[in-house]
C-alpha positions as CSV (number, residue, x, y, z in Angstrom):
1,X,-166.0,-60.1,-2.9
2,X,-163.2,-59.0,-5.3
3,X,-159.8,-59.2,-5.1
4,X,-157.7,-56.5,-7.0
5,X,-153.6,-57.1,-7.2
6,X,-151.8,-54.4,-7.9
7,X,-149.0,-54.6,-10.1
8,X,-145.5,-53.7,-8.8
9,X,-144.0,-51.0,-10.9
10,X,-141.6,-51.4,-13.1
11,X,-138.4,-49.3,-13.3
12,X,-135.5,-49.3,-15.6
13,X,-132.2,-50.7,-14.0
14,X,-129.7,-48.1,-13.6
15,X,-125.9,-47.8,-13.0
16,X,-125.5,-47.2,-9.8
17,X,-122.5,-44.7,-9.5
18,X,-120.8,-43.5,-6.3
19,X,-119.9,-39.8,-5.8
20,X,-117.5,-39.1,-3.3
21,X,-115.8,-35.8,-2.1
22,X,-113.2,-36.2,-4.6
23,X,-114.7,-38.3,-7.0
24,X,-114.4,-35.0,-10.0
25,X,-110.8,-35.5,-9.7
26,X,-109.4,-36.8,-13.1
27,X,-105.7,-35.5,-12.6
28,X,-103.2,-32.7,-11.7
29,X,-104.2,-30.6,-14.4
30,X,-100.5,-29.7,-15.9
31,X,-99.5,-29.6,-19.2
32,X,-96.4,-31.1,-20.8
33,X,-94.1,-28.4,-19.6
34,X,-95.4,-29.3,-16.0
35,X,-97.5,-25.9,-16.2
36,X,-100.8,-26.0,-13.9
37,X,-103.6,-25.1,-15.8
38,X,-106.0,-23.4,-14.2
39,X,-108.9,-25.5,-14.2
40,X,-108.0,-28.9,-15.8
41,X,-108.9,-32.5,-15.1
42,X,-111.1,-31.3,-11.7
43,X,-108.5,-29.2,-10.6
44,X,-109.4,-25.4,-9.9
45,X,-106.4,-23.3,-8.4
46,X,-103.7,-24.1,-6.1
47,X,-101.1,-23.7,-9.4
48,X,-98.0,-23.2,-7.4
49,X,-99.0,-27.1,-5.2
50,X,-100.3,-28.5,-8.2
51,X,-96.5,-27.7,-10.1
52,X,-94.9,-29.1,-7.4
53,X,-96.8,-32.2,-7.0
54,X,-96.1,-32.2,-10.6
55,X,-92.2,-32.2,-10.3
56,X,-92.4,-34.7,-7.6
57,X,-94.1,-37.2,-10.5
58,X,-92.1,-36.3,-12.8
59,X,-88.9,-37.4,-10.7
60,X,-91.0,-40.3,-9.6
61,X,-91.5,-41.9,-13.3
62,X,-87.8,-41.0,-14.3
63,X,-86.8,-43.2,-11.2
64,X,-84.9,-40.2,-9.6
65,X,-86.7,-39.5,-6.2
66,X,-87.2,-41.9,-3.5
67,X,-87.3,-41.7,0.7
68,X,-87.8,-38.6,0.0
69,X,-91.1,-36.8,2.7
70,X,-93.5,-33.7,1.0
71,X,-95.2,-31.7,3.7
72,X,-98.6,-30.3,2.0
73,X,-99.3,-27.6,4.7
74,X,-102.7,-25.4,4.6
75,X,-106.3,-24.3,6.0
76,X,-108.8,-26.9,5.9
77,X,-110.6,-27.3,2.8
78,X,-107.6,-25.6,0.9
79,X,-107.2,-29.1,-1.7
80,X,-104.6,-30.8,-0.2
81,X,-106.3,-34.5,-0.5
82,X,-107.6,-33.4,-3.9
83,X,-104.0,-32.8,-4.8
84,X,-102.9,-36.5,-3.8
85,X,-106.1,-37.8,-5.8
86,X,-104.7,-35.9,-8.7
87,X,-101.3,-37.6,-8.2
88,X,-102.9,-40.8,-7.9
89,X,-104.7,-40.6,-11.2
90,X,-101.5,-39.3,-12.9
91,X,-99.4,-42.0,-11.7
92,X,-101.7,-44.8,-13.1
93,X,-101.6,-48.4,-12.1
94,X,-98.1,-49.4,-12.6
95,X,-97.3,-47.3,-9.8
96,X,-98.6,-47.9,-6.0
97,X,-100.1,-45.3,-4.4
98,X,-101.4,-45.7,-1.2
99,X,-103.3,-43.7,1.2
100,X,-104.1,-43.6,4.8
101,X,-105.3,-41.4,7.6
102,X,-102.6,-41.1,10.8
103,X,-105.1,-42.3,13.0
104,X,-105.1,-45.6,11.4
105,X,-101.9,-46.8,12.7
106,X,-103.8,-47.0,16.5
107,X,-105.3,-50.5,16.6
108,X,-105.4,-52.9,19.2
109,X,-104.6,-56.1,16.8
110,X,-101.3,-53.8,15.5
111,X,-98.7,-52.4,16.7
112,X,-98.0,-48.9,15.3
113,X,-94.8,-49.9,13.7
114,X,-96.2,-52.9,11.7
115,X,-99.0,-50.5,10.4
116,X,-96.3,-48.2,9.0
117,X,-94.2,-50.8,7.7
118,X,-97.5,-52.5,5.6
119,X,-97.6,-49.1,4.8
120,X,-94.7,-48.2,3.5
121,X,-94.2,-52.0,1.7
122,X,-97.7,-51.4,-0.1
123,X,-96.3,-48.2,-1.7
124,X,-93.1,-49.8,-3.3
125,X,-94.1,-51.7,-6.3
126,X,-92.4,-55.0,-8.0
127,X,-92.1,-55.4,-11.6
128,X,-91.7,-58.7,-12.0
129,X,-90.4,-60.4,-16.0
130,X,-90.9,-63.4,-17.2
131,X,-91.5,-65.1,-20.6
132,X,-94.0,-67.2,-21.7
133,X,-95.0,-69.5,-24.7
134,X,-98.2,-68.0,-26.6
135,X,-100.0,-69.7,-29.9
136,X,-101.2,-66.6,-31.8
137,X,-103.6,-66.7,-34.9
138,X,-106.8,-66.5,-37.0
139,X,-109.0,-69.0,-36.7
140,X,-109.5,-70.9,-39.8
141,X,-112.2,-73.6,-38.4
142,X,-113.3,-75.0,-35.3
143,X,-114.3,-78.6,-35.3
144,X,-116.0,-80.0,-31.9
145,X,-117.2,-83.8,-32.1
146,X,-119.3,-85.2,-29.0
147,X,-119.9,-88.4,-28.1
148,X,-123.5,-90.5,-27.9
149,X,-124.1,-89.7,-24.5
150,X,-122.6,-86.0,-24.5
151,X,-120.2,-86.4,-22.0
152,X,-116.8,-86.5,-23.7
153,X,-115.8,-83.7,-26.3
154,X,-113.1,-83.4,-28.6
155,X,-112.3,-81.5,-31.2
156,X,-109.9,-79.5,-34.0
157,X,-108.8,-75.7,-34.0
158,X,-107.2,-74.8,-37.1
159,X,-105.0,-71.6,-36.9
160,X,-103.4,-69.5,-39.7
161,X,-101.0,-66.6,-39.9
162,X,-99.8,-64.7,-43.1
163,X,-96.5,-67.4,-43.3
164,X,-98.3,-70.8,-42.1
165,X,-101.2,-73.0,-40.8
166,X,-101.8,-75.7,-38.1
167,X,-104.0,-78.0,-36.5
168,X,-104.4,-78.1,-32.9
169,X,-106.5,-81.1,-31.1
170,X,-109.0,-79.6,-28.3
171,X,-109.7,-81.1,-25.4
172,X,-113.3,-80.9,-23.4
173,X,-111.4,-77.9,-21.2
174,X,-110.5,-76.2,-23.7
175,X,-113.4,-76.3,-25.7
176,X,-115.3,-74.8,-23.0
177,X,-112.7,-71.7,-22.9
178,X,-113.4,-71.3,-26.7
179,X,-117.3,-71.9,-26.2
180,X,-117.5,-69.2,-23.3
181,X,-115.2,-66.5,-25.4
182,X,-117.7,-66.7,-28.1
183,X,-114.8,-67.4,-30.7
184,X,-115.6,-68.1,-34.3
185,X,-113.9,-68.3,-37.8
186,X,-112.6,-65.6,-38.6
187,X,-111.3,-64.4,-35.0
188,X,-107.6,-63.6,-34.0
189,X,-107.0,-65.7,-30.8
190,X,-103.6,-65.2,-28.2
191,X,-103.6,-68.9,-26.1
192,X,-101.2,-68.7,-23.2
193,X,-99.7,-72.6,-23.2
194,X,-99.4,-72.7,-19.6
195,X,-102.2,-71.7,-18.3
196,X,-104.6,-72.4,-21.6
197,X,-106.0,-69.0,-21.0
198,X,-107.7,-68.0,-24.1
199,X,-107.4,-63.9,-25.6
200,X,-110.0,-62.9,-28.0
201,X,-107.7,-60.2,-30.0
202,X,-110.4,-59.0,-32.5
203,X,-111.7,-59.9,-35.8
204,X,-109.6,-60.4,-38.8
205,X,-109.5,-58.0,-41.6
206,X,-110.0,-60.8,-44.0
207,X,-113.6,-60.7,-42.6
208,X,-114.7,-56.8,-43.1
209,X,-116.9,-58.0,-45.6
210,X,-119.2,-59.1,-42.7
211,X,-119.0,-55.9,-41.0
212,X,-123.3,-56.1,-41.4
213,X,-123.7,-59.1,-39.1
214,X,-121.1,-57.6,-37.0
215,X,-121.6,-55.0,-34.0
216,X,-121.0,-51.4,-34.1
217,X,-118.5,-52.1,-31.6
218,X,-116.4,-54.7,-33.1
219,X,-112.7,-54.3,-32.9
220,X,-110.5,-55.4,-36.4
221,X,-107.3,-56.7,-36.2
222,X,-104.6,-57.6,-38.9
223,X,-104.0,-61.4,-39.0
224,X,-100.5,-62.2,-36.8
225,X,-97.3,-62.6,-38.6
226,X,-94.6,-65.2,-38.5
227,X,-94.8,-68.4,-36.2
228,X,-97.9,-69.7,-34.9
229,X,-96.5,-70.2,-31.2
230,X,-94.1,-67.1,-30.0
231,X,-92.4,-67.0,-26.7
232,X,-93.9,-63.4,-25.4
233,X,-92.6,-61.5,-22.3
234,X,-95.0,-60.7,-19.7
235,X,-94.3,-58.4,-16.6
236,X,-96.5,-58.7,-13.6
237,X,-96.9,-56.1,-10.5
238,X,-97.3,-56.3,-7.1
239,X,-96.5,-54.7,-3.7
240,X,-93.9,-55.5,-1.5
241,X,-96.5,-55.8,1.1
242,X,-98.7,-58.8,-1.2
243,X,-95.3,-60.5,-1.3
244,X,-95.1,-60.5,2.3
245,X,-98.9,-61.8,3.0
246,X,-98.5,-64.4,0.3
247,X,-95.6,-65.9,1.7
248,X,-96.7,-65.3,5.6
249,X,-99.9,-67.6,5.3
250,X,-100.6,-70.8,4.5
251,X,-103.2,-69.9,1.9
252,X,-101.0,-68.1,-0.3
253,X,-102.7,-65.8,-2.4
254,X,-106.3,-66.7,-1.0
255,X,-104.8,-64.5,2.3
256,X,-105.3,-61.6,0.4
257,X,-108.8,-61.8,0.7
258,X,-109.2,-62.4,4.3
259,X,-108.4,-59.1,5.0
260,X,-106.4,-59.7,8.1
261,X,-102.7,-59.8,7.7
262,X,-101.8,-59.8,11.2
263,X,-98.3,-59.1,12.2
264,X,-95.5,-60.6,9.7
265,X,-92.2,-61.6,11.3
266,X,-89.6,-59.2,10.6
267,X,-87.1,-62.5,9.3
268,X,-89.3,-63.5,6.5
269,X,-89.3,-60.3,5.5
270,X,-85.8,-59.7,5.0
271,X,-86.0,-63.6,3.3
272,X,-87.7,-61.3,0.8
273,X,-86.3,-58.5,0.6
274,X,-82.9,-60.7,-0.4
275,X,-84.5,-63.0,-2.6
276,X,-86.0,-59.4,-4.4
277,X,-82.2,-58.6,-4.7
278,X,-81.1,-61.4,-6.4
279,X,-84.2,-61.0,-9.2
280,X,-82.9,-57.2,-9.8
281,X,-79.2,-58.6,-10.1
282,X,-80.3,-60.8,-12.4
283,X,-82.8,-58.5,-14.4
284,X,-86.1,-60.4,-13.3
285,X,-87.2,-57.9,-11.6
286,X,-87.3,-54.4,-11.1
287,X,-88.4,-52.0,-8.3
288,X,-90.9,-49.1,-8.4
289,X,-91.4,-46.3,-5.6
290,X,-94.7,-45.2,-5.0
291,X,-96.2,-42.9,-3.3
292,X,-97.9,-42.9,0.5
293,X,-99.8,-40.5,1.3
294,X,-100.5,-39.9,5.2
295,X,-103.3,-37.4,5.7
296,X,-103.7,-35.3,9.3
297,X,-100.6,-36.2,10.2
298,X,-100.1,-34.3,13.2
299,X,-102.6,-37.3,14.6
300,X,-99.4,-39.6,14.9
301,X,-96.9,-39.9,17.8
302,X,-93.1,-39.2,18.6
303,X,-92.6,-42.8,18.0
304,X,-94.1,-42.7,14.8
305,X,-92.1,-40.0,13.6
306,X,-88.8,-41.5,14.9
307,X,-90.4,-44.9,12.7
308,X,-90.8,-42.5,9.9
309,X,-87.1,-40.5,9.9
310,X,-85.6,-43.9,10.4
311,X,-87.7,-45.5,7.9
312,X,-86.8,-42.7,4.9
313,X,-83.3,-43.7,5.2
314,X,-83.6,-47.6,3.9
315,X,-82.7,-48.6,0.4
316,X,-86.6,-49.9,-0.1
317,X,-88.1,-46.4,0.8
318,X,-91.4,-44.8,-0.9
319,X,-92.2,-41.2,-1.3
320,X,-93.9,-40.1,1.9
321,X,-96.8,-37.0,1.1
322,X,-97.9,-35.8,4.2
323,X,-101.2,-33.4,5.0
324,X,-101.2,-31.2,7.8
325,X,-103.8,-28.3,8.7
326,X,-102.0,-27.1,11.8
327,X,-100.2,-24.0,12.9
328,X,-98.1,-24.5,15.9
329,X,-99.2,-27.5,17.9
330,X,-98.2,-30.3,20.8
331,X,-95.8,-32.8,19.2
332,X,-97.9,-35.5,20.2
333,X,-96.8,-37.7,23.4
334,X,-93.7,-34.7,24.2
335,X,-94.6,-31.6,25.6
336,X,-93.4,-29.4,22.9
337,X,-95.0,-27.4,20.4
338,X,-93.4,-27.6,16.6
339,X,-94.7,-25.7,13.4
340,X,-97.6,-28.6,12.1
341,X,-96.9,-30.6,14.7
342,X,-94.3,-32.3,13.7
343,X,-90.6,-32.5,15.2
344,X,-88.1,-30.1,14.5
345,X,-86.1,-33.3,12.8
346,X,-88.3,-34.6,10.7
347,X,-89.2,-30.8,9.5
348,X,-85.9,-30.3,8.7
349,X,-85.9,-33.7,5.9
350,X,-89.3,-32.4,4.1
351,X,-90.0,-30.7,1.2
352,X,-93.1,-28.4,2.4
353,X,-95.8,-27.3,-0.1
354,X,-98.5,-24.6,0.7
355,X,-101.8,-24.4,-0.6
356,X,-104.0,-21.3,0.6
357,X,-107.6,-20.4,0.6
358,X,-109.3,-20.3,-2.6
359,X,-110.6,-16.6,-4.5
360,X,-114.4,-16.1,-5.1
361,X,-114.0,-16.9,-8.7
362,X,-111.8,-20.6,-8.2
363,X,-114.6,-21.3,-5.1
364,X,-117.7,-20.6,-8.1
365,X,-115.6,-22.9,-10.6
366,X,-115.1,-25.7,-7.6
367,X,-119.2,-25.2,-7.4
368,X,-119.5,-25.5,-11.4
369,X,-117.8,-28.5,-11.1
370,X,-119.5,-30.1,-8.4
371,X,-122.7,-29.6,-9.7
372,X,-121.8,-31.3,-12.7
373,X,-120.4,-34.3,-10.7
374,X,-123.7,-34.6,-8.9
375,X,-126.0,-34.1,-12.0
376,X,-127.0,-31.1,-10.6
377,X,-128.8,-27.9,-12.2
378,X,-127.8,-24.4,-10.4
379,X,-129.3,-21.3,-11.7
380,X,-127.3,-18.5,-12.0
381,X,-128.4,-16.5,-9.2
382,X,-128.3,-19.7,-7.2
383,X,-124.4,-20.3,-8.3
384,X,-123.9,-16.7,-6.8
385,X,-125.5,-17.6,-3.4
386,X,-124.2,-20.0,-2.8
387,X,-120.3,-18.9,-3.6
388,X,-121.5,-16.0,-1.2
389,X,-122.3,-19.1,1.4
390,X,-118.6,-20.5,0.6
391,X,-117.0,-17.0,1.4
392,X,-119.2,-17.0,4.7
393,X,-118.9,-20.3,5.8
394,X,-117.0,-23.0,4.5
395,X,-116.2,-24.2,1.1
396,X,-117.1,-27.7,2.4
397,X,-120.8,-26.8,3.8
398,X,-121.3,-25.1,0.9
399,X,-120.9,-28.2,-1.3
400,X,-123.1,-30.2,1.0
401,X,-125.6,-28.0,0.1
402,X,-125.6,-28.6,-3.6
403,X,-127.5,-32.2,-3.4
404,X,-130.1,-31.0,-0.4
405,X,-131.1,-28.1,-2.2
406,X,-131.4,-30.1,-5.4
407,X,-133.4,-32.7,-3.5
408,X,-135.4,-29.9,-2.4
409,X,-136.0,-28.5,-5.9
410,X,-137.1,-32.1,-7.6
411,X,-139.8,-31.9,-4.0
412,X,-141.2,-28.7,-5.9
413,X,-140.9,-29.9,-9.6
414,X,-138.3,-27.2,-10.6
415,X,-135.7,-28.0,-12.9
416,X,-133.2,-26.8,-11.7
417,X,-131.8,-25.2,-7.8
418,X,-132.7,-21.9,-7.3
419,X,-132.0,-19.2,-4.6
420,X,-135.1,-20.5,-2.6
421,X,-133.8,-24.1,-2.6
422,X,-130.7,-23.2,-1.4
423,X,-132.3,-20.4,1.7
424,X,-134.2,-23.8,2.9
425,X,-131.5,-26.3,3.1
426,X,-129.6,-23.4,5.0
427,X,-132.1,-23.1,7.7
428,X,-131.9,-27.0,8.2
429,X,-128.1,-27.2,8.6
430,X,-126.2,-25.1,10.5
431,X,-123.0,-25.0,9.1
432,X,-119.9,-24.0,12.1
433,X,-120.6,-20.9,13.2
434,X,-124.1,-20.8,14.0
435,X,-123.4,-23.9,15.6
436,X,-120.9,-22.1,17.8
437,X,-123.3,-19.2,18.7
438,X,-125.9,-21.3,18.9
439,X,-123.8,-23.0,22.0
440,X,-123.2,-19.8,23.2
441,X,-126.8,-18.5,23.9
442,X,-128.0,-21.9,25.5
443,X,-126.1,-20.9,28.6
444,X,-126.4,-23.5,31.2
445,X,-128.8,-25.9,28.7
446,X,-126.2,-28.2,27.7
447,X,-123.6,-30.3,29.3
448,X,-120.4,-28.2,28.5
449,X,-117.1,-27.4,29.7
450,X,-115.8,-23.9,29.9
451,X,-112.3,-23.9,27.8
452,X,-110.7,-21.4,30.1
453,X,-111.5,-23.4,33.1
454,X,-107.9,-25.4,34.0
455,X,-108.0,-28.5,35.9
456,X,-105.7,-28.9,39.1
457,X,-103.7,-31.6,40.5
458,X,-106.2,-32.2,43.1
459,X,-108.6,-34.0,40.1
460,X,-106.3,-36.2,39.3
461,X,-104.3,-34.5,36.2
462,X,-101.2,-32.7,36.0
463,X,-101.9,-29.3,36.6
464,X,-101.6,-26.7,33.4
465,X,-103.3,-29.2,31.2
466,X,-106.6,-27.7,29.7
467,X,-110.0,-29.4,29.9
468,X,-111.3,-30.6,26.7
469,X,-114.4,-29.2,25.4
């Protein structure tokens, strides 16, 4: 009797890279006159939003604009969280941006005001200055001398710049930092004194003569100038809220990994917010606005408004971006209707930006795009069908379609997603309105409430209030 073993397969490791809805985003798309192009940086349309969101960085980075609220009103699937992805991309990483849905501030560990205020604190940024001692140079030589039995190691770094040269004793740590950085004669090395953190800078000049043993990739630097050891100024930066976890838990830092902040008295936060004070007074520090972005927010409460309005008016104040796709609807927790759903006082402090439905040509580019994103081939017939399914349907279903039908297309060996691809994927998924009729001609088949129907005091509710579908 014979055994055969089959070989597992081998396949080539791959990056594995996460597309998301908004993952083609790059950027607002403007130019340097704040002038949307029209498709730039993943950005199709919408150039009247896009400008505005513009001016709003624009005043951001300068300093000038803070507790200030931007309404982005529109139809669903009209780009308003593409917009803030773009924002968040222009403002880079010196600048907090944070964003949330409005149903996120309901949580039974949380009260709704504490969720704001983490909010709000992790969009406010602190630049904080300090200066610190570096040894900068080329290495010259590095001498490491062990002992008999291998457990002790000392050693010699020698270190030149254009003006002088020293000798530095190594201890075992630090001849491990040098060991793990891979430095060698010939390097430009930054050593920070008080941490002994070792900065691999490049290669010298002085050694582009050995550019064949080298890599393609290697990086040349001109040999450092001056002193060996230079006191440098370094500026770190963290959110308000960061501050206020660090100095809430006994772990320090280490609580920022836990993940649950809990509630933070409000006295150690005005500790803080004093101390924070004193640094600007005295040119330590300095304070950067962000920007918080709160989408569907007609999802929050009267009291979260109130928060909000009150909350606008403090010195330590972000930029609030809000996201609404409502018409006229219920305040939430009043019985009044307000344009977006949102009171009539808080309306009256924002800036509102409209965005609108997209044209056949802006909803084929959005496609384009998309396909690219997802490594996806469309024919040209198939790019036509299925901007003809956006128009229809949604813009959304029809971008849900791209990976099925190219899933269905690699089934049948194709090389790229033809008109028949995308026909099949349709008749699987039913995109909002066939699901509707669909509803409609079961009849009695499912378990579901007539909308018209009103429910009377006798079940229990207020009378007037309309049953939920």
């Amino acid at each position: 009797m014979s055994i055969s073993i089959q070989q597992p397969a081998l396949h080539d490791l791959t990056k594995l890279e996460r597309i998301g809805a908004h993952s083609h985003i790059r950027g607002l798309g403007l130019d340097e006159q704040l002038n949307a192009r029209p498709v730039s940086a993943g950005m199709v349309g919408q150039v009247k939003a896009r400008r505005a969101a513009g001016l709003i960085l624009k005043m951001v980075q300068e300093g000038r604009i803070a507790g200030r609220a931007i309404l982005m009103a529109g139809p669903a699937g009209s780009g308003k969280t593409a917009i803030a992805m773009g924002m968040a991309h222009e403002l880079g990483p010196d600048v907090p941006f944070t964003s949330i849905a409005a149903s996120e501030v309901y949580s039974l560990s949380m009260s709704k005001t504490e969720a704001l205020t983490q909010a709000f604190r992790r969009s406010i940024g602190v630049q904080i200055k300090e200066e610190t001692e570096i040894i900068e140079g080329e290495v010259v030589e590095i001498q490491i001398d062990r002992s008999l039995t291998g457990a002790t190691k000392t050693g010699k770094l020698t270190l030149k710049t254009t003006d002088m040269e020293t000798i530095y004793d190594l201890g075992s740590k630090m001849i491990d930092s040098l060991t793990k950085e891979k430095v060698l004669a010939g390097d430009v090395i930054a050593i920070d004194k008080a941490s002994g953190r070792i900065s691999k800078l490049g290669r010298s000049f002085a050694r582009s003569r050995d550019y064949d043993a080298m890599g393609a990739d290697t990086k040349f630097v001109q040999t450092p100038e001056g002193e060996i050891q230079k006191r440098r100024g370094v500026t770190h930066t963290i959110s308000l809220h960061e501050i206020d976890v660090i100095n809430s838990r006994t772990q320090g830092f280490l609580a920022l990994f836990a993940g649950d902040t809990g509630e933070i008295s409000p006295e150690l936060r005005d500790q803080i917010d004093t101390k924070i004070n004193e640094w600007r007074e005295e040119s330590k520090a300095t304070l950067t606005p962000g920007i918080l972005f709160i989408d569907e927010v007609h999802m929050l409460d009267i009291e979260c408004f109130s928060f909000i309005n009150r909350k606008l008016e403090e010195e330590l104040a972000p930029i609030v971006v809000m996201a609404s796709n409502r018409g006229m609807a219920k305040v939430r927790g009043t019985g009044y209707r307000a344009p977006h759903g949102l009171p009539v006082d808080l309306l009256d402090r924002v800036m509102i930006v409209r965005t609108g439905p997209y044209s056949p040509e802006e909803v084929e580019e959005i496609i384009k795009i998309r396909c690219q994103e997802e490594d996806t081939t469309i024919s040209s017939a198939g790019l036509s069908v299925l901007t003809s399914m956006a128009q229809q349907t949604t813009l959304r279903y029809a971008l849900q379609l791209i990976s099925c039908a190219d899933v269905l297309s690699r089934r049948r060996r194709a090389k790229e997603v033809d008109v028949d691809d995308l026909k099949r994927a349709y008749t699987y998924f039913n995109d909002e309105k066939r699901s509707a009729q669909w509803l409609r001609e079961q009849g009695g088949g499912l378990l579901v409430w007539d909308m018209d129907v009103k429910v009377t005091e006798a079940d229990g509710v207020d009378g007037g209030d309309e049953a939920m579908a």
